[in-house]
N, C-alpha and C positions, 0 to 999 in steps of 0.2 A: 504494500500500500504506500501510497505517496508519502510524504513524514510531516506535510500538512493535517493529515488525519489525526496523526497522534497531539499535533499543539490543539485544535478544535476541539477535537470528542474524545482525547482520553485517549491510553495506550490499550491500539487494539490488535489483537492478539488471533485472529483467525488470518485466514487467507484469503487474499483478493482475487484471484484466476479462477474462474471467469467472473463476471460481475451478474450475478443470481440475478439482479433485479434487469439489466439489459437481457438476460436468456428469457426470462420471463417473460418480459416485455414484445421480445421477440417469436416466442413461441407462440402467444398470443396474439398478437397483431397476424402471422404468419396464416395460423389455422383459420380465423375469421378473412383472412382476403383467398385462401384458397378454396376455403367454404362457398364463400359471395360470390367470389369469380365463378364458378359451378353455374351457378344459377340464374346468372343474368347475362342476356345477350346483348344488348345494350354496349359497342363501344366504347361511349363517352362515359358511362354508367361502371363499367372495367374500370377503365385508367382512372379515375377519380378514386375508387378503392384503393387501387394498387398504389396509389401517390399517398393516400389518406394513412395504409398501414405500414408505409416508408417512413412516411412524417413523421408518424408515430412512434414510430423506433428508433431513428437518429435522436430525436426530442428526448427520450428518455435516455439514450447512452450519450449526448451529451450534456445532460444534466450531472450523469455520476462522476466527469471528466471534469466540469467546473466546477464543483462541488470539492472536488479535488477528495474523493475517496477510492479512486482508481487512478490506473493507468489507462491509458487509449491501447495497448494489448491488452490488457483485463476486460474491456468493453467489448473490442471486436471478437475476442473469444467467445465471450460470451451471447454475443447476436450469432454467430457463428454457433454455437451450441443451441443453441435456442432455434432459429430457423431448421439446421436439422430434425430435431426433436420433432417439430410441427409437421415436416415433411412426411417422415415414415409413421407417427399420428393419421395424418389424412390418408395416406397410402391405404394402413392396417384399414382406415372406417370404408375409402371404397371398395378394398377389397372382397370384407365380411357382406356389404352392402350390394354388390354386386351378385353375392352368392347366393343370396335367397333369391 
């Protein structure tokens, strides 16, 4: 973690790689735009998602980055873990979904 962190909020003692709240973020933003995108033909109605759960997610991993309780590797790891995670999530639901 930055060693901003420790003068702010106190000597903190876990690990920063990846940033749980940018995976989070990510995984989420991820599974709702590849859910929504499914389902709407809609163009214009697409890209406004896909922008909407971009925004979305740079906003929250640059907040942990100014915030200064990461690093910008702890961030991208963590969208990087996070987007994974969401991918084979949607994968597994159409797979089962397709089965019946």
């Amino acid at each position: 973690r930055p060693i901003a962190i420790d003068i702010a909020y106190g000597l903190e003692t876990s690990y920063s790689f990846p940033s749980c709240h940018s995976a989070a973020a990510a995984s989420l933003f991820t599974c709702w735009g590849l859910l929504f995108w499914r389902r709407i033909n809609n163009p214009f109605l697409r890209a406004l998602i896909a922008c909407g759960a971009a925004c979305a997610m740079i906003l929250i991993a640059l907040s942990r980055v100014y915030l200064r309780v990461h690093f910008t590797t702890d961030v991208l790891g963590g969208i990087l873990v996070g987007v994974c995670a969401a991918c084979i999530a949607v994968s597994i639901k159409t797979y089962y979904n397709k089965k019946r």
